[in-house]
C-alpha positions in Angstrom: 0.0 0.0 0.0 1.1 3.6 -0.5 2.8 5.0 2.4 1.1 8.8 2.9 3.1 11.9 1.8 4.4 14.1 4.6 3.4 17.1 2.3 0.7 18.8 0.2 2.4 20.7 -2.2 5.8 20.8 -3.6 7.0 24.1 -4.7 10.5 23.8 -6.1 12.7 25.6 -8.4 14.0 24.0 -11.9 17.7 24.4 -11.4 19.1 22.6 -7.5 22.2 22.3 -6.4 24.9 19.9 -7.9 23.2 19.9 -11.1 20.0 18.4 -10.3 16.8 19.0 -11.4 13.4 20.4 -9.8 11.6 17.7 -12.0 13.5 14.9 -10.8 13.5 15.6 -7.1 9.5 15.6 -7.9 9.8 12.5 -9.3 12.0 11.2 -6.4 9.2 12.4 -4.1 6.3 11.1 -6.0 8.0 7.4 -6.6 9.2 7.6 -2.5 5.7 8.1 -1.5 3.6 6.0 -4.0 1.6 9.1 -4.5 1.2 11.9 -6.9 1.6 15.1 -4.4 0.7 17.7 -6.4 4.0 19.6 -7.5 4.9 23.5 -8.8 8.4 24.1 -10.9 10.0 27.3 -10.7 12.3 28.9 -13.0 13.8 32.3 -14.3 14.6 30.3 -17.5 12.8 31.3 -20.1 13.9 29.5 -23.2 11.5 27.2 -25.1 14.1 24.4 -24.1 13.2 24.7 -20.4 9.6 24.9 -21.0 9.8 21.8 -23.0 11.8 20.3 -20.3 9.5 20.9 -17.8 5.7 20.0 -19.7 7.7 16.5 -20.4 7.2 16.1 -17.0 3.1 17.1 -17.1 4.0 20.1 -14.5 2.6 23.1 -14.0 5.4 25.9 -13.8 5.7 29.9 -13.3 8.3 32.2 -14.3 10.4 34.2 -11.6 10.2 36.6 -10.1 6.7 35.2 -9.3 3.5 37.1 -8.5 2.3 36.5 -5.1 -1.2 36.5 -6.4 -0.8 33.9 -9.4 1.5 31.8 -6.7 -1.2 32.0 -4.3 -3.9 30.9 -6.8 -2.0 28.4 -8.8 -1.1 26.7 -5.1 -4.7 26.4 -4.1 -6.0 25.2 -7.4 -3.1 22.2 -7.0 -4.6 21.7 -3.4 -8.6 21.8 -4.7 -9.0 25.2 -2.5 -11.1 28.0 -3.8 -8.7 31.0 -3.9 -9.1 33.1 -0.8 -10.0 30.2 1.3 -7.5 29.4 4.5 -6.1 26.4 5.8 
């Protein structure tokens, strides 16, 4: 059985350290868990490569410098919240 995920939401940027890759520490995660925790990439590349790169993966991403508002709202559609509500 599925072990449950001790998050809700991963926010991570594209680029890590060492090399390493937002979209495969999702993975990691996702594969760890047995479940698909909803996931947000990051980035402040904007070249057609790195979007390509990261709709391979099927995730949803926003360019920095992010807009609180469109971070906020993008977060809470991934959880199933209406915008505004709190948790």
């Amino acid at each position: 059985s599925a072990a449950s995920s001790p998050v809700d939401l991963i926010v991570s940027d594209l680029r890590l350290a060492h090399g390493e890759a937002g979209t495969t520490l999702v993975a990691d995660l996702r594969a760890r868990y047995g479940i698909a925790t909803p996931a947000l990439i990051v980035t402040g590349d904007r070249s057609l490569k790195t979007a390509r790169e990261i709709k391979e993966h099927q995730l949803p991403f926003l360019y920095k410098p992010l807009p609180a508002g469109r971070l906020k709202s993008l977060m809470a559609q991934l959880l199933n919240l209406k915008p505004g509500l709190k948790s």
